[in-house]
C-alpha positions in Angstrom: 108.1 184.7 48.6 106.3 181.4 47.7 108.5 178.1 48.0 106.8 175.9 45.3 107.4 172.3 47.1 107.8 169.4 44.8 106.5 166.2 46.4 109.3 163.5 46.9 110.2 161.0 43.8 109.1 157.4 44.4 111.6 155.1 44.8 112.0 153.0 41.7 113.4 149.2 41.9 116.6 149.0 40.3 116.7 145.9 37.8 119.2 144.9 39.9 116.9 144.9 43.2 114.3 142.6 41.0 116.7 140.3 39.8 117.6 139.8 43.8 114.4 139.4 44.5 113.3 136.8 42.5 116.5 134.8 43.5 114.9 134.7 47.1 112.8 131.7 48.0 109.0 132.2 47.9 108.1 132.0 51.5 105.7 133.2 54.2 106.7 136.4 55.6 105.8 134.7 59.3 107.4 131.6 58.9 106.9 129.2 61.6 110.6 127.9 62.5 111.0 124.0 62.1 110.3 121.8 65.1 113.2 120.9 67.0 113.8 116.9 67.0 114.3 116.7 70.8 110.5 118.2 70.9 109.1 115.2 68.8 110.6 112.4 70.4 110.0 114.1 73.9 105.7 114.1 72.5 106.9 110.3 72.0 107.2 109.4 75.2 104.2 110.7 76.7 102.4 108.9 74.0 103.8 105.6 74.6 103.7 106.3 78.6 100.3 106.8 78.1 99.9 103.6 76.4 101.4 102.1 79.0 99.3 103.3 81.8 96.0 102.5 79.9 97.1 98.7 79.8 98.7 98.8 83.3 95.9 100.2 85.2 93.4 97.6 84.3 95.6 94.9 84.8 96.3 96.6 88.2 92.6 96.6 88.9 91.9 93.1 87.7 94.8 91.8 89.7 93.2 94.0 92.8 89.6 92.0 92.3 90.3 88.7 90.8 90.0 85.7 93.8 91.5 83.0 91.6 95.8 84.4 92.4 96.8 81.4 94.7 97.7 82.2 98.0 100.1 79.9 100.2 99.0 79.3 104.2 101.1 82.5 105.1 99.2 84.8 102.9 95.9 83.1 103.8 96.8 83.4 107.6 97.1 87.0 107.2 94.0 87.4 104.6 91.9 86.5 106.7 93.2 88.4 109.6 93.0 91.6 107.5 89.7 93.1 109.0 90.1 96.9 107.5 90.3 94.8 104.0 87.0 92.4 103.5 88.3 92.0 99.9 92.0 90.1 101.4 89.3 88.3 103.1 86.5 87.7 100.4 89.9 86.4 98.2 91.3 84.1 101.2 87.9 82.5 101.4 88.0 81.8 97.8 91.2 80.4 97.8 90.0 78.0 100.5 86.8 76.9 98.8 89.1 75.6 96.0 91.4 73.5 98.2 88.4 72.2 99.7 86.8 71.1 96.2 90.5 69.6 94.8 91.0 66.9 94.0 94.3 66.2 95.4 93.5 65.3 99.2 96.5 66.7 100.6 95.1 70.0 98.9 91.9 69.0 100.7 93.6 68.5 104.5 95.6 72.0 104.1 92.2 73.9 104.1 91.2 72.4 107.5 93.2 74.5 109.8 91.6 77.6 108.3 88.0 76.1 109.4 87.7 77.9 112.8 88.5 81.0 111.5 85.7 80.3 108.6 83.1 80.1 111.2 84.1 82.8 113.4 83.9 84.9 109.4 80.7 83.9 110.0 79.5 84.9 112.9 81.4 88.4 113.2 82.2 89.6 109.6 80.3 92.1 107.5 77.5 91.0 104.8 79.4 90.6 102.1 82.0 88.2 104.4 79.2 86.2 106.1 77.5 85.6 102.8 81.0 84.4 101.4 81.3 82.4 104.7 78.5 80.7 104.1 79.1 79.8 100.5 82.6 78.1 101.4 81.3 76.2 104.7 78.8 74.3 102.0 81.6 72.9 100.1 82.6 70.6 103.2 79.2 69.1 104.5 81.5 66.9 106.9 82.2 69.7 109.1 79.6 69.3 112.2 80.5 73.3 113.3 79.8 74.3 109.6 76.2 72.6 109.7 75.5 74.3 113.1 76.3 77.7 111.9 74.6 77.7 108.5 71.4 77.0 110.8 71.9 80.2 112.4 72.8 82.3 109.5 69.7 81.3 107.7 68.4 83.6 110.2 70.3 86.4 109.4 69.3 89.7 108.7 70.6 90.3 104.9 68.4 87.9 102.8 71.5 87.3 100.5 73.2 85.5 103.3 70.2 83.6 104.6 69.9 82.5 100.6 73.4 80.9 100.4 72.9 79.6 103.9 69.9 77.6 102.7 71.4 76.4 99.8 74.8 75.3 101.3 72.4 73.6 103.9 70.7 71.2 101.3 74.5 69.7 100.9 73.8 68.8 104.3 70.7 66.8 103.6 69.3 69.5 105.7 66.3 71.0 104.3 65.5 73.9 107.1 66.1 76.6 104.9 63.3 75.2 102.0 61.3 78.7 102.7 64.1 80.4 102.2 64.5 78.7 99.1 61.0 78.9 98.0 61.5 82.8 98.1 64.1 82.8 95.6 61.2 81.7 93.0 59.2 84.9 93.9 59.6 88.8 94.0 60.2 90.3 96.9 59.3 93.6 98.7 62.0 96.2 99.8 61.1 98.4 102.4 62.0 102.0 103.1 64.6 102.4 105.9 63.0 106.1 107.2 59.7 108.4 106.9 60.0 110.7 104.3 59.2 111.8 100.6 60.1 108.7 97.8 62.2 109.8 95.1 62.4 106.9 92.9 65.8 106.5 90.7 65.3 103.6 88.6 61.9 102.7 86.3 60.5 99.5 86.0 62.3 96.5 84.0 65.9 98.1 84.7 68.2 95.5 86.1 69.9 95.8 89.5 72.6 94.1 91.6 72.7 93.3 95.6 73.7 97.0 97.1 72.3 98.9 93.3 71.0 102.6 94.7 67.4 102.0 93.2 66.0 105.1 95.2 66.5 107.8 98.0 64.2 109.3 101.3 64.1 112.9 101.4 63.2 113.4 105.1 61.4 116.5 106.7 64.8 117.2 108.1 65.9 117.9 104.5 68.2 115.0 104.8 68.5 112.4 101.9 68.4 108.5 102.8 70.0 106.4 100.3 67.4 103.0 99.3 69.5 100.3 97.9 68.5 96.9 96.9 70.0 94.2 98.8 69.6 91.3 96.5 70.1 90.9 92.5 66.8 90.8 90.1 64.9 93.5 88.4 62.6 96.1 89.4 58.9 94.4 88.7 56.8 97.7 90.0 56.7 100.5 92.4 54.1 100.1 95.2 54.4 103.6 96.0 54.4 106.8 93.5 57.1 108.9 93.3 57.3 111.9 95.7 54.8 110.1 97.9 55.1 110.3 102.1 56.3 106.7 103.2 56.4 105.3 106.7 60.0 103.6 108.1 59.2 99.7 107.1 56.6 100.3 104.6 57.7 98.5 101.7 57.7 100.8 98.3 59.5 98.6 95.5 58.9 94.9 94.2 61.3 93.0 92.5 61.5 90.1 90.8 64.4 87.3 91.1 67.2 86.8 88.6 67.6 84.3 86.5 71.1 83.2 88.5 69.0 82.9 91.7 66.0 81.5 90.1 68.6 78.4 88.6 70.5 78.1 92.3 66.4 77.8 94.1 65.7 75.1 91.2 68.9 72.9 91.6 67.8 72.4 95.2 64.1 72.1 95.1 65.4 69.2 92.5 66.6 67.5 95.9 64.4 69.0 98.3 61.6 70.0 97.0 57.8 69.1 97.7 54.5 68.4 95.4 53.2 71.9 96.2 56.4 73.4 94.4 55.6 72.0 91.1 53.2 75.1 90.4 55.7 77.5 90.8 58.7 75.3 89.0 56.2 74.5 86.2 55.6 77.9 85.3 59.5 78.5 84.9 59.6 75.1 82.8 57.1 77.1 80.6 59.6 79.9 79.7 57.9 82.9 81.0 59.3 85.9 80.8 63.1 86.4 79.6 64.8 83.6 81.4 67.7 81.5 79.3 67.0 78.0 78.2 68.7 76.6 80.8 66.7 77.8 83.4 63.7 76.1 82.0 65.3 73.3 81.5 66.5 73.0 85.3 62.8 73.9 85.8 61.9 70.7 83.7 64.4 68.5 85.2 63.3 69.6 88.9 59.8 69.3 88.4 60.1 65.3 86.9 62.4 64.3 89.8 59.7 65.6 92.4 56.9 64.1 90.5 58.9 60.7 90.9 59.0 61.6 94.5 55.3 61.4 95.0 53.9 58.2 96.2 51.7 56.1 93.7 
């Protein structure tokens, strides 16, 4: 017997189910549900902690490097005794080259106490500290144990420290450092610490600081020997290709002074300098090369003032 099977009616919308449906808000089906208002001003916070931290941390960091924050003979006392520090000490020696340089001579006196310590900076202290040393023992050329150590630092090792030894000696009236001087008017050679294969970092013309990584030594070892420049300037040539065998010593890069140590080596040629100078302090007065007008006109000054010098 044969069932004949009607397929099912489709269900109709009643008027009534249309007229509900177009009273229901158009909307998406997957409606995202409104923030709450505790999540906004929660998002608020961060932002303005945020804020907060990108002003506080350079504040932090200038307060961290700046030398000028006064410091009172307690602080100074312990500053410089603060050897796993050098910047406590770098900032104490700051503070005392101002007292020395005020006007107020009561200012003056209270930096005298702080002089033995000064020199045994000096004599004991890392590079950066002896240069620093050296720097503040110029300001007070009535100090017989500051002229008798800057004698011995011009000597040193680090040429940055026998270059503010010499200058703080012309203070003195003491021209014993007038080669070291002389230098500061020409490039100079750095040398490579260890044997090994140069890998150059920098190109000519870029600018460097004192301690700037201008290079490395790749030794047969496979170790890696770090070549940094230990005074300011900019890299004149290579005296050595790259990838090239060097010997310990041999120097591999030239560069020439900046124009800061160029200015300091003219201000005291202008009181200590000799007739065979003027070639070199001419050419500056010339305005070769990049150097800022005042420069060439210390260079002007410096050169007329030895020219008086020489006898008629």
């Amino acid at each position: 017997m044969r069932v004949n099977a009607k397929p099912a009616p489709l269900l109709r919308m009643t008027t009534t189910t249309k007229r509900k449906r177009r009273l229901l808000p158009d909307q998406p089906i997957s409606a995202t549900p409104p923030a709450k208002p505790g999540l906004k001003r929660r998002w608020l916070f961060v932002i303005l902690a945020l804020t907060f931290l990108f002003v506080l941390m350079p504040f932090l960091f200038w307060q961290a490097t700046w030398f000028g924050k006064p410091l009172n003979d307690t602080q100074l006392q312990k500053s410089l005794a603060d050897r796993e520090h050098p910047r406590e000490i770098q900032h104490a020696l700051a503070q005392l080259a101002d007292r020395i340089l005020s006007r107020d001579s009561d200012t003056r006196d209270s930096a005298r106490p702080f002089y033995p310590q000064i020199v045994q900076i000096a004599q004991t202290g890392q590079d950066e500290l002896r240069l620093t040393a050296a720097w503040v023992m110029g300001q007070d050329n009535s100090v017989a144990d500051f002229h008798q150590e800057l004698q011995l630092l011009v000597q040193d090792p680090n040429p940055m420290v026998r270059r503010n030894a010499a200058l703080a000696l012309v203070r003195f009236g003491d021209a014993s450092g007038l080669a070291e001087i002389r230098s500061m008017l020409k490039p100079s050679a750095i040398g490579a610490s260890v044997a090994g294969a140069l890998d150059e970092r920098l190109k000519p013309g870029d600018a460097i600081n004192a301690g700037t990584l201008v290079g490395r030594i790749d030794g047969a070892d496979r170790s890696r020997t770090e070549l940094r420049s230990q005074i300011p300037g900019a890299i004149d040539h290579w005296l050595v290709a790259d990838k090239i065998a060097v010997t310990a010593g041999q120097p591999v890069l030239l560069v020439d002074p900046s124009s800061d140590e160029i200015w300091e080596a003219l201000r005291a040629l202008y009181l200590i300098g000799e007739p065979q100078d003027l070639p070199a302090i001419e050419e500056f007065a010339r305005g070769s090369g990049d150097l800022p007008p005042t420069v060439r006109r210390q260079a002007e000054l410096t050169a007329n003032v030895i020219r008086s010098r020489e006898p008629h």
